[in-house]
Backbone as JSON Lines, residues from 0, in Angstrom:
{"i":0,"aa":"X","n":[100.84,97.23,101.0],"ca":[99.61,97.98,100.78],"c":[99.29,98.1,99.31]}
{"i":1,"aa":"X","n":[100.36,97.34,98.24],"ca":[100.08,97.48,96.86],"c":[98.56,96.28,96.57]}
{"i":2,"aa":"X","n":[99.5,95.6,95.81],"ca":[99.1,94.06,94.96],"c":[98.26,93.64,96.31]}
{"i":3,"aa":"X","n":[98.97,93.07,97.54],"ca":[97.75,92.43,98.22],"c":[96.57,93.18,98.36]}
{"i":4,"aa":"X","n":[96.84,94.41,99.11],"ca":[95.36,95.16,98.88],"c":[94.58,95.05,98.19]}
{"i":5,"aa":"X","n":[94.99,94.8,96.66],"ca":[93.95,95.21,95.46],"c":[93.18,93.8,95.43]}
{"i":6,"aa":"X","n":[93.96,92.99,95.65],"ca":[93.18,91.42,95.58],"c":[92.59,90.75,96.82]}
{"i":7,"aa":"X","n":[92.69,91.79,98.26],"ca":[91.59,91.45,99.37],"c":[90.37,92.53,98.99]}
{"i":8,"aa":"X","n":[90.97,93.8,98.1],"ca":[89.38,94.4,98.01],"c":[88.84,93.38,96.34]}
{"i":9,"aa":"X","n":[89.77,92.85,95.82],"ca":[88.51,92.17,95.19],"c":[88.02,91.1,95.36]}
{"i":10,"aa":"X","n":[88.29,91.06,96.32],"ca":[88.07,89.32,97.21],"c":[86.4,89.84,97.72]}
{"i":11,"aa":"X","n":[86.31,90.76,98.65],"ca":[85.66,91.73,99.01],"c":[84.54,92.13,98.24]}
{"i":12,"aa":"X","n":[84.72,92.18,97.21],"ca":[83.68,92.67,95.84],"c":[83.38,94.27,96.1]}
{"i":13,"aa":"X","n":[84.82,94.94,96.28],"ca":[85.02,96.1,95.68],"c":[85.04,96.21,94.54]}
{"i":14,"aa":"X","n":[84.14,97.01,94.04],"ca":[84.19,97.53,92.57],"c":[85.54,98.05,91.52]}
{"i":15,"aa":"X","n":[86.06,97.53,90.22],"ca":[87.36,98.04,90.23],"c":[87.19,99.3,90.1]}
{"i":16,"aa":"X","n":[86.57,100.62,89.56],"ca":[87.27,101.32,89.88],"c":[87.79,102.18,90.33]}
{"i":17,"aa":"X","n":[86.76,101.24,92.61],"ca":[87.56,101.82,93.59],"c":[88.97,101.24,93.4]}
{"i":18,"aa":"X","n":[88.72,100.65,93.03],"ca":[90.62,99.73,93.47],"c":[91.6,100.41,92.52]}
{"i":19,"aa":"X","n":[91.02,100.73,91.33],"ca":[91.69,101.34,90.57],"c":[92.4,102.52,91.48]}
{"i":20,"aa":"X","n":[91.78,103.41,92.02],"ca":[91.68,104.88,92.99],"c":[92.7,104.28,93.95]}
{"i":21,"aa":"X","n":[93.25,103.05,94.29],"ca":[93.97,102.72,95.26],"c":[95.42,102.6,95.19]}
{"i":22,"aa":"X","n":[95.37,102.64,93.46],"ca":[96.9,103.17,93.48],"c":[97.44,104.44,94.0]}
{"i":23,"aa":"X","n":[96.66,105.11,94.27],"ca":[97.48,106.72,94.79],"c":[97.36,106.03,96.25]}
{"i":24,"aa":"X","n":[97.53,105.0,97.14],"ca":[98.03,105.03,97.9],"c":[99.61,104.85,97.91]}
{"i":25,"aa":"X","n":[100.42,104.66,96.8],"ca":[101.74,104.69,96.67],"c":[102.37,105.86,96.48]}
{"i":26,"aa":"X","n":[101.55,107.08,96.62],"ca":[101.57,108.18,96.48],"c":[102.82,108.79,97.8]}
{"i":27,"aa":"X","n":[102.67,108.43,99.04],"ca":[103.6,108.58,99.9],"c":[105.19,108.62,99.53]}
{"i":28,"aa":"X","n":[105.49,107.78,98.43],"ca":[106.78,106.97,98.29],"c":[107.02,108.19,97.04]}
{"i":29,"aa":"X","n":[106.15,108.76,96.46],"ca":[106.61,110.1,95.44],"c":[107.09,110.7,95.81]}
{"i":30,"aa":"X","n":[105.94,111.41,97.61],"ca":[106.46,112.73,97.9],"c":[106.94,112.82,99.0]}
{"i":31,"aa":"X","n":[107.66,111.89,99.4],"ca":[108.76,111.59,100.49],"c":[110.06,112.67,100.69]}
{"i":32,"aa":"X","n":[110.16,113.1,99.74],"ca":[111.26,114.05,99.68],"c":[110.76,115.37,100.0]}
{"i":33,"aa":"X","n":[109.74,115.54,100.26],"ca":[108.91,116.43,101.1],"c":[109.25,117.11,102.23]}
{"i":34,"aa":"X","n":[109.21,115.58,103.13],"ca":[109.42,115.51,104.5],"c":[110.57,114.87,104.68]}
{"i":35,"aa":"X","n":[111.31,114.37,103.37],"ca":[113.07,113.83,104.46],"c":[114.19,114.62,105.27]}
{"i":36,"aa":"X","n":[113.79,116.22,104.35],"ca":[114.26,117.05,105.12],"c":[114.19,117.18,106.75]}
{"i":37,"aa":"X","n":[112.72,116.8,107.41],"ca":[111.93,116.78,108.29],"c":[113.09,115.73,109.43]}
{"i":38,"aa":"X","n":[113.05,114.73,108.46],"ca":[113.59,113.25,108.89],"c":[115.13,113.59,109.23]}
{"i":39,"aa":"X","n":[115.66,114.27,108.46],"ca":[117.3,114.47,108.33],"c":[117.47,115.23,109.81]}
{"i":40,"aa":"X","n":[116.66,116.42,109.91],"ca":[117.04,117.75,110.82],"c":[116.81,117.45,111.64]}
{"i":41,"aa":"X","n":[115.21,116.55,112.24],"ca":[115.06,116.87,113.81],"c":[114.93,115.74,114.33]}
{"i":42,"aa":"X","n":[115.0,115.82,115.97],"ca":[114.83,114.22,116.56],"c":[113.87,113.52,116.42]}
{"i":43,"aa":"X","n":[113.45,112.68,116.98],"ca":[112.58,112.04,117.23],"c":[112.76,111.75,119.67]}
{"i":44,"aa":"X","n":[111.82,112.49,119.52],"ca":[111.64,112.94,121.25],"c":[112.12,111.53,122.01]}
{"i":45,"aa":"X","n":[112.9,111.48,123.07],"ca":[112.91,109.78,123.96],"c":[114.28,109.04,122.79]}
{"i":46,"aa":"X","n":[113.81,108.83,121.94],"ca":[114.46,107.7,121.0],"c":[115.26,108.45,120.54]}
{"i":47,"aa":"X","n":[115.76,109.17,120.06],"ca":[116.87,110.03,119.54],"c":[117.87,110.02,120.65]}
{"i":48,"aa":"X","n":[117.14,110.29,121.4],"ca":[118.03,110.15,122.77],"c":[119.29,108.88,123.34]}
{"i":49,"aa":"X","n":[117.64,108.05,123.09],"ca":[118.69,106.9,123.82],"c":[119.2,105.71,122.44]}
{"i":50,"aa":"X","n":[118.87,106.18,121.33],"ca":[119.45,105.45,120.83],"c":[120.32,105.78,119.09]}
{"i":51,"aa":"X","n":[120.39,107.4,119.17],"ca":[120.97,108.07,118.37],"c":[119.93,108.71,117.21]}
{"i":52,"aa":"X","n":[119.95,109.51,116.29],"ca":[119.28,110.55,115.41],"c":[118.67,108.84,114.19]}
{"i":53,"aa":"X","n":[119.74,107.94,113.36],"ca":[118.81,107.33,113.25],"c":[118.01,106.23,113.22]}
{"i":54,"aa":"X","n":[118.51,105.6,114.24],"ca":[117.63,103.95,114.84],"c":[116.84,104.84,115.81]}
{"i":55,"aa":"X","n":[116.74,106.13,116.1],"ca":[115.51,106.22,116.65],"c":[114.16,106.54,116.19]}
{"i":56,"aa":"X","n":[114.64,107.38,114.04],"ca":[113.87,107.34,112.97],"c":[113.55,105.97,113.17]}
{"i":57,"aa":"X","n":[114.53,105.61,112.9],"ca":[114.03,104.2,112.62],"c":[112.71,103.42,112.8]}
{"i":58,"aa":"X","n":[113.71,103.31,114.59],"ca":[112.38,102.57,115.45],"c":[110.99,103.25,115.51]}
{"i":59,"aa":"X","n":[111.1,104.65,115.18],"ca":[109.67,105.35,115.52],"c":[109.0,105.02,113.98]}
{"i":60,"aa":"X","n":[109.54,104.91,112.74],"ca":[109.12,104.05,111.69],"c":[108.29,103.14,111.9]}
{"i":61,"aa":"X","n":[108.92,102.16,112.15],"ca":[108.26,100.9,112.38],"c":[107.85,100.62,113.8]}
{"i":62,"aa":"X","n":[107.64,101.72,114.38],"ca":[106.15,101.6,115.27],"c":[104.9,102.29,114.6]}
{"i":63,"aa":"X","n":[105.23,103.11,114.09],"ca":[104.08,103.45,113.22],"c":[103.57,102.58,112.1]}
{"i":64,"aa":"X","n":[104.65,101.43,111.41],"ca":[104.19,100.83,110.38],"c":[103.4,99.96,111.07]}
{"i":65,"aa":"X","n":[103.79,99.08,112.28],"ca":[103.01,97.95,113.21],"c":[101.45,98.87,113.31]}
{"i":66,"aa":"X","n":[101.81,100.04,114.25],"ca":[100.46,100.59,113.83],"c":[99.32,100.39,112.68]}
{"i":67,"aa":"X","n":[100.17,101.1,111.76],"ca":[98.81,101.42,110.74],"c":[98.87,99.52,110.1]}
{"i":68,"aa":"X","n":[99.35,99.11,110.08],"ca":[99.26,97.54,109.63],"c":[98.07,96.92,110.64]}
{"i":69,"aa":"X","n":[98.3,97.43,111.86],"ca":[97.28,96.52,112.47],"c":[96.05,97.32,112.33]}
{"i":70,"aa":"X","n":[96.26,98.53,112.35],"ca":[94.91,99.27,111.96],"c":[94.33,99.06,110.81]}
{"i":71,"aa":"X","n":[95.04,98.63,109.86],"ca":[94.73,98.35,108.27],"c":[93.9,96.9,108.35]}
{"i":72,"aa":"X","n":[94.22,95.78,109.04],"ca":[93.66,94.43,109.35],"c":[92.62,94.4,109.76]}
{"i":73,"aa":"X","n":[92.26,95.52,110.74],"ca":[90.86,95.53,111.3],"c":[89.49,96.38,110.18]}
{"i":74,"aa":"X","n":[90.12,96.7,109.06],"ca":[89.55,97.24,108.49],"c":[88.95,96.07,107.32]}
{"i":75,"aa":"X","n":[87.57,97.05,106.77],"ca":[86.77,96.22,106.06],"c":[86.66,96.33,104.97]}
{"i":76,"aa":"X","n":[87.21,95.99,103.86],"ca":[87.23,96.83,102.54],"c":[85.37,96.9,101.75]}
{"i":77,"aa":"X","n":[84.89,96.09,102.45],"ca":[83.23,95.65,101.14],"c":[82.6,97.04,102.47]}
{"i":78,"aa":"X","n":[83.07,97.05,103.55],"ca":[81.93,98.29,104.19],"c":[82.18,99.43,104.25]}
{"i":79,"aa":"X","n":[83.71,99.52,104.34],"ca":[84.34,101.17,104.59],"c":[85.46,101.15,103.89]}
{"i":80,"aa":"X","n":[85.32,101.29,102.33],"ca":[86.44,101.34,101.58],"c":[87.19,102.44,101.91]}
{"i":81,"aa":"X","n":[87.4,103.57,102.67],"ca":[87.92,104.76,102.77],"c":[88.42,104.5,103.98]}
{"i":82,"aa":"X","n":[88.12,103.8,105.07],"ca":[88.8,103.55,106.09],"c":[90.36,102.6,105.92]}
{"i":83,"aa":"X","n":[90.06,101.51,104.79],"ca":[90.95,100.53,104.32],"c":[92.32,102.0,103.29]}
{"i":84,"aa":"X","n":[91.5,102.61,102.91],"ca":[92.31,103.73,101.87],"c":[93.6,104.94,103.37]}
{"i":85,"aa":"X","n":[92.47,104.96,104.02],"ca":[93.38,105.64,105.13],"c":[94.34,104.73,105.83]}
{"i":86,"aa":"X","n":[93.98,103.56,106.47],"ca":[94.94,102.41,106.56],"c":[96.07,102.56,105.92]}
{"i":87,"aa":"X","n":[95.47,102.06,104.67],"ca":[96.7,102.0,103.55],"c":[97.93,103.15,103.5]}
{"i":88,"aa":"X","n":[97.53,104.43,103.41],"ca":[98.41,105.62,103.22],"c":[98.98,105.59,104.97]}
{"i":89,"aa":"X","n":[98.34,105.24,105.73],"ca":[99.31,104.88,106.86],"c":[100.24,104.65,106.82]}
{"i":90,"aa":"X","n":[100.14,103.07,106.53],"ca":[101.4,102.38,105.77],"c":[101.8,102.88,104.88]}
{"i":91,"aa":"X","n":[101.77,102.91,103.97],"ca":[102.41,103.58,102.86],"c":[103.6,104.9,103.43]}
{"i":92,"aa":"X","n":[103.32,105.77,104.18],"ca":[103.47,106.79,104.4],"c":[104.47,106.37,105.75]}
{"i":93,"aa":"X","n":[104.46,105.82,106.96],"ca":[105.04,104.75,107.66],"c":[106.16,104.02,106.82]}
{"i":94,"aa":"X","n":[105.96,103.19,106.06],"ca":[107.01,102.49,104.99],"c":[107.68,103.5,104.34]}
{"i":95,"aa":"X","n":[107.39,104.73,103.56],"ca":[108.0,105.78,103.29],"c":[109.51,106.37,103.84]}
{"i":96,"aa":"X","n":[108.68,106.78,105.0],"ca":[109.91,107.35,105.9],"c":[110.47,106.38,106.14]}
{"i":97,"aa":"X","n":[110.44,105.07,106.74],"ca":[111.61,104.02,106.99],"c":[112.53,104.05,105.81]}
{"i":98,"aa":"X","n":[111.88,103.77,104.2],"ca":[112.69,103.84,103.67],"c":[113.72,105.69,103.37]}
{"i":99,"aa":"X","n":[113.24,106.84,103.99],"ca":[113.99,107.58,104.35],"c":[115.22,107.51,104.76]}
{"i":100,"aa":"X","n":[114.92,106.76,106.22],"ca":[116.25,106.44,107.56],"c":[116.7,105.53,106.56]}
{"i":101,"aa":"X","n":[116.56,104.29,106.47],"ca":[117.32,103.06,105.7],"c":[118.18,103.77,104.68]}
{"i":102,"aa":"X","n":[118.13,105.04,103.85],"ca":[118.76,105.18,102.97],"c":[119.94,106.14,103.83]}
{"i":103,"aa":"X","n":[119.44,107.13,104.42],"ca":[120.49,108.15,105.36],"c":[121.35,106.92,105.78]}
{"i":104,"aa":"X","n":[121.1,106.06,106.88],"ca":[121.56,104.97,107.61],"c":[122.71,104.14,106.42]}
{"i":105,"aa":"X","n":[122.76,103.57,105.51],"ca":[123.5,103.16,104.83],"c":[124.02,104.02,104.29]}
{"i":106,"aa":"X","n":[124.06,105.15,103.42],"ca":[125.1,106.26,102.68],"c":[126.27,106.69,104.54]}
{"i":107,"aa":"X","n":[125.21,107.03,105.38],"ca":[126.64,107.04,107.09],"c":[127.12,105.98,107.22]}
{"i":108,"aa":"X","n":[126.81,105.31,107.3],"ca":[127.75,104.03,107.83],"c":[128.95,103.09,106.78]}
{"i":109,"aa":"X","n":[128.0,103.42,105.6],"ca":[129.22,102.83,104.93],"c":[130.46,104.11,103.76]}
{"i":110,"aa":"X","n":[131.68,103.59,104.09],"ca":[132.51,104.42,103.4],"c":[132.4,104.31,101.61]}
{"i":111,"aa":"X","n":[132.79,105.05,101.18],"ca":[132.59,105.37,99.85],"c":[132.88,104.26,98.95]}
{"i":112,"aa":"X","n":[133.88,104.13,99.19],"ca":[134.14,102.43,98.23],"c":[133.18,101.26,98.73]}
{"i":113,"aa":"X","n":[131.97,101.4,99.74],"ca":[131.16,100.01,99.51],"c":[129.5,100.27,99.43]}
{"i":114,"aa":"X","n":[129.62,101.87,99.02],"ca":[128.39,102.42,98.5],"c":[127.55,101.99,97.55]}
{"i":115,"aa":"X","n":[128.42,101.03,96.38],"ca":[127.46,100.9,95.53],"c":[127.3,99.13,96.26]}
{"i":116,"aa":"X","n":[127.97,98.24,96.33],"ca":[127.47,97.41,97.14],"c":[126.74,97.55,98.0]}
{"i":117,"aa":"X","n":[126.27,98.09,99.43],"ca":[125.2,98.2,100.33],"c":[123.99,98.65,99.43]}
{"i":118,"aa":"X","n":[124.11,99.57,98.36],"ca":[122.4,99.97,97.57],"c":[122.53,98.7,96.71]}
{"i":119,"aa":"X","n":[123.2,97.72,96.11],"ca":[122.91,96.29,95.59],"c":[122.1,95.52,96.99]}
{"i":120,"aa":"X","n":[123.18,95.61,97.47],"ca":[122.21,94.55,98.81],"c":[120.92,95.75,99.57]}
{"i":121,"aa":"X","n":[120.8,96.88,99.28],"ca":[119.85,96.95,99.89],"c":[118.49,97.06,99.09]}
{"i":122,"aa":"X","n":[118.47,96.98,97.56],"ca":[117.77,96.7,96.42],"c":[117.25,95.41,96.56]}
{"i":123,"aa":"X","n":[118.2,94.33,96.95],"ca":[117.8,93.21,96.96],"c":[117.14,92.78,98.6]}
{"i":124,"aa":"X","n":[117.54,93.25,99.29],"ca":[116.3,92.92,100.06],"c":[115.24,93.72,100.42]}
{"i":125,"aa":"X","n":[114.76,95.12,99.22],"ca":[113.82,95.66,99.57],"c":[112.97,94.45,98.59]}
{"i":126,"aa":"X","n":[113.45,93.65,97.81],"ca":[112.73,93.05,96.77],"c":[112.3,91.81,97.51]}
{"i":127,"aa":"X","n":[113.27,91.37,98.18],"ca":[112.18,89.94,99.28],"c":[111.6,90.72,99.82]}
{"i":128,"aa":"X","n":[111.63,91.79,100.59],"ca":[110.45,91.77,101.58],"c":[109.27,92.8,100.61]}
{"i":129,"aa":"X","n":[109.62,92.64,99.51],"ca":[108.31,92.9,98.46],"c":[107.47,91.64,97.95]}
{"i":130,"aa":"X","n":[108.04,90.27,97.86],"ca":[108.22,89.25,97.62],"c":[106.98,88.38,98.68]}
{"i":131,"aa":"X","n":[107.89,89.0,100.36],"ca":[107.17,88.35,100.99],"c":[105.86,89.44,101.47]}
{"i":132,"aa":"X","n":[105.83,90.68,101.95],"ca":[104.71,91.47,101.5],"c":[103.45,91.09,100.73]}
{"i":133,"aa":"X","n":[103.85,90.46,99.43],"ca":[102.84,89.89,98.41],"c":[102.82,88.66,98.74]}
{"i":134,"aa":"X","n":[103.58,88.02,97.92],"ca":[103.25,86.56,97.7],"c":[103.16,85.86,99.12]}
{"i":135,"aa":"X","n":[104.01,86.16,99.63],"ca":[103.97,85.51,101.19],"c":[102.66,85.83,102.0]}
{"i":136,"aa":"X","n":[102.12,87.3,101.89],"ca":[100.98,87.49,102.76],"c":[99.71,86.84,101.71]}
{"i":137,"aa":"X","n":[99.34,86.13,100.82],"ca":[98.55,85.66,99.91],"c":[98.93,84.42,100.61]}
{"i":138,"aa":"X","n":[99.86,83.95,100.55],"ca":[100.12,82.19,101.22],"c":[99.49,82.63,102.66]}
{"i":139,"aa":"X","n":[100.14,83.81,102.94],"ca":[99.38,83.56,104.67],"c":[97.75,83.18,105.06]}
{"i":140,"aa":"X","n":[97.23,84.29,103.67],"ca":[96.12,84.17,104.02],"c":[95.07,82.98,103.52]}
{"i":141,"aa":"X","n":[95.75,82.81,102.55],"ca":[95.06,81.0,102.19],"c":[95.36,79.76,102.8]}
{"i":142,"aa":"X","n":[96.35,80.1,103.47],"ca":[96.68,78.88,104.71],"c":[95.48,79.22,105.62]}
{"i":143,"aa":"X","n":[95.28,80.88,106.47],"ca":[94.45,80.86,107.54],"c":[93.13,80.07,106.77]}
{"i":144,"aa":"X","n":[93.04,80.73,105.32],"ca":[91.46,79.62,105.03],"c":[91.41,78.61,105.24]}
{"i":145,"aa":"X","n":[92.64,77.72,105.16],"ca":[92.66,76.45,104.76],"c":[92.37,75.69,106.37]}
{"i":146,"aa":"X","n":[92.56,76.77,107.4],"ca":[92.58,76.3,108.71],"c":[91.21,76.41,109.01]}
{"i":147,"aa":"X","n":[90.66,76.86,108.58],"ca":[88.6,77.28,108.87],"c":[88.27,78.81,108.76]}
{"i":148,"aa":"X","n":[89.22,79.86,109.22],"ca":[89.07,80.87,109.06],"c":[87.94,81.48,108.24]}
{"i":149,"aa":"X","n":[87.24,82.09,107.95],"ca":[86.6,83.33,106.82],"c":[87.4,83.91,106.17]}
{"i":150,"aa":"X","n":[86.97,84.18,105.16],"ca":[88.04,85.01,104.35],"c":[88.59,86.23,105.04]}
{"i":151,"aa":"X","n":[87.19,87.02,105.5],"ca":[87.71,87.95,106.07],"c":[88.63,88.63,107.35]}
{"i":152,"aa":"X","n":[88.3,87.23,108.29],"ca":[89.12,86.98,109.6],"c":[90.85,86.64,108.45]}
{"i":153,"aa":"X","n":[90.43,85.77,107.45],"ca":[91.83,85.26,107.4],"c":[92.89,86.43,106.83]}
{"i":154,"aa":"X","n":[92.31,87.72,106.22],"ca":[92.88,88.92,105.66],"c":[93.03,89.34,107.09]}
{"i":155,"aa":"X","n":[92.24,89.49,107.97],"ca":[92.77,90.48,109.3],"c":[94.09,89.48,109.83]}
{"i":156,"aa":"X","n":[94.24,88.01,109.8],"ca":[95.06,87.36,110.24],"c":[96.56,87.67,109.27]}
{"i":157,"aa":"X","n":[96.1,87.55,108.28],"ca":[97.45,87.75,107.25],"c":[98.45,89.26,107.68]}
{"i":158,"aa":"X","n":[97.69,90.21,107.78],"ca":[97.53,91.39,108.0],"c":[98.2,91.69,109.63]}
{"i":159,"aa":"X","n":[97.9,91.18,110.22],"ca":[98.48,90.8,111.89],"c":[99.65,89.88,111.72]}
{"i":160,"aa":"X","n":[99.85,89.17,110.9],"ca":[101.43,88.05,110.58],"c":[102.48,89.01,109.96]}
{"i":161,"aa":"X","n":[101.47,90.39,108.95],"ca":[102.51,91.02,108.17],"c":[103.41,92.29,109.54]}
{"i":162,"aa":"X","n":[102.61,92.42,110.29],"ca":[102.8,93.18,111.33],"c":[103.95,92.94,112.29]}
{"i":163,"aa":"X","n":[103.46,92.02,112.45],"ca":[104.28,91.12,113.48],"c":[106.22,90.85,112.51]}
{"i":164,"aa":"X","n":[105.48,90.72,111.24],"ca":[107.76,90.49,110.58],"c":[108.02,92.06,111.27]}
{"i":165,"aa":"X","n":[107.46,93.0,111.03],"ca":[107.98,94.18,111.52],"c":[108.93,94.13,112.19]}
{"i":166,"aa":"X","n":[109.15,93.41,113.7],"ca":[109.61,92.92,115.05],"c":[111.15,92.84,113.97]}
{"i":167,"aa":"X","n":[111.11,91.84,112.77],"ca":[112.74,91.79,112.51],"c":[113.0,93.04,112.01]}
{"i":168,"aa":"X","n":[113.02,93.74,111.48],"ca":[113.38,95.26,111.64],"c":[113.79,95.81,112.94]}
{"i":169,"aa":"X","n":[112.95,96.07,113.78],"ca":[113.43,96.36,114.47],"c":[113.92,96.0,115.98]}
{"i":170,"aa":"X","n":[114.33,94.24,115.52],"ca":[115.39,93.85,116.63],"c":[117.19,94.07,115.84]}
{"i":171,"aa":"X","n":[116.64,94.71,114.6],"ca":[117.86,94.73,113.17],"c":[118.31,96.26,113.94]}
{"i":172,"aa":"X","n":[117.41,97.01,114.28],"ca":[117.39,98.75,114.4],"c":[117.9,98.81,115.82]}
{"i":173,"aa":"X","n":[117.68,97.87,117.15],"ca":[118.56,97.7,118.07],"c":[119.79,97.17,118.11]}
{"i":174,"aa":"X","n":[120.12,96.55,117.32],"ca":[121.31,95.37,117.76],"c":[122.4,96.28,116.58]}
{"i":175,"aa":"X","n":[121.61,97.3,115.85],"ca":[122.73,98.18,114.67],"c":[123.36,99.45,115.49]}
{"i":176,"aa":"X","n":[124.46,99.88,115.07],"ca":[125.55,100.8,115.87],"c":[125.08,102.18,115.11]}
{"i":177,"aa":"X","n":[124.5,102.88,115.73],"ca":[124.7,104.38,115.06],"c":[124.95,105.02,113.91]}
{"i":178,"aa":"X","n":[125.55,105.23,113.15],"ca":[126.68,105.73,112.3],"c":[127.2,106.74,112.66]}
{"i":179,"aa":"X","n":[128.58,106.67,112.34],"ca":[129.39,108.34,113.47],"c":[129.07,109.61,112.75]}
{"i":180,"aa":"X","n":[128.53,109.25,111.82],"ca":[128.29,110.84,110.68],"c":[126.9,111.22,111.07]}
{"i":181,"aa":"X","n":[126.05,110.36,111.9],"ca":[125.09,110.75,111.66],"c":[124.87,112.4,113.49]}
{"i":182,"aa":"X","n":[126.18,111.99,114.1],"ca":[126.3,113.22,114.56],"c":[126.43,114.15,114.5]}
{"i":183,"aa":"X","n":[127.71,114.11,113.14],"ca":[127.95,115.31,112.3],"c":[126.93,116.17,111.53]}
{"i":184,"aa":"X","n":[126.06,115.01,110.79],"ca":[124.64,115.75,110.73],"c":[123.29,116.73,111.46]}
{"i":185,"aa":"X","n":[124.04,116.11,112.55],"ca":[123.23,116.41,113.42],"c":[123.47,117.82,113.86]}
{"i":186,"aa":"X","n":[124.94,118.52,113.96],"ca":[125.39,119.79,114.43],"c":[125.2,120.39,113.15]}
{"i":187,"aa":"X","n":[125.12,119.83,111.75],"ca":[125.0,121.22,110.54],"c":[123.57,121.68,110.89]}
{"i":188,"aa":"X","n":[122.59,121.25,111.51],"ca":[121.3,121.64,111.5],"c":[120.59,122.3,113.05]}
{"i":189,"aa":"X","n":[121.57,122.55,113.89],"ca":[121.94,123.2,114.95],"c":[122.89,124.27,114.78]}
């Protein structure tokens, strides 16, 4: 919702400086610590259930990110720049909290001596899928041109491809084991 955004609304012939105004959609990722408390203490209804306190953050994450991603695609930045801005903080705010769980989720599961390794590896692949986020959804969408598309079909298409990686997350958020602490957490707040 960063860099690509700013270069489909100026694709768009948004004025810069709406786009400028579009950096406070990264605004989510400030005040996250807001609501991690939120994230830490309570379930998530169904999914907590059947699949522990947090792959069921998790998964309810990234159903909301598929959400507002696909809601974000259908949006028009040259007609309803404020609809594309709400989109955005969707995501943003969606991506937020995942990165919430992702951080709880690795400090439980891994023991103290491979703490600073898992935040190396998990630095480095927040950076590909920043990598592919950008640069990759820019290839997506100049391939759909290159296929006949409109620009603007080919941003809703890029936008629906970025949606869809979601799916590896969370076949990552099923096929991952719990963490046993994250029970223990679970009774300090009961």
């Amino acid at each position: 919702s960063g860099s690509t955004l700013a270069v489909w609304m100026r694709e768009a012939g948004v004025n810069l400086g709406t786009i400028g105004l579009f950096d406070l959609v990264g605004t989510p990722y400030t005040l996250k610590f807001l609501w991690a408390p939120v994230v830490d203490a309570l379930d998530v209804p169904l999914l907590s259930r059947l699949l522990g306190r947090r792959r069921g953050w998790l998964l309810f994450s990234q159903l909301l990110l598929i959400a507002a991603t696909v809601f974000l695609a259908f949006t028009n930045p040259a007609v309803a720049p404020a609809m594309v801005a709400v989109g955005a903080l969707l995501v943003a705010t969606a991506s937020a909290t995942q990165d919430i769980v992702v951080d709880a989720f690795r400090v439980e599961s891994l023991p103290e001596s491979e703490q600073a390794a898992g935040m190396a590896s998990y630095v480095a692949a927040y950076r590909i899928g920043m990598l592919v986020s950008t640069a990759g959804a820019l290839f997506l969408v100049s391939g759909f041109e290159s296929l006949g598309l409109v620009r603007h079909s080919a941003w809703t298409a890029g936008y629906l491809a970025m949606a869809v990686l979601v799916v590896i997350g969370m076949v990552t958020t099923l096929v991952a084991t719990e963490p046993d602490k994250s029970s223990a957490v679970a009774e300090d707040y009961t």
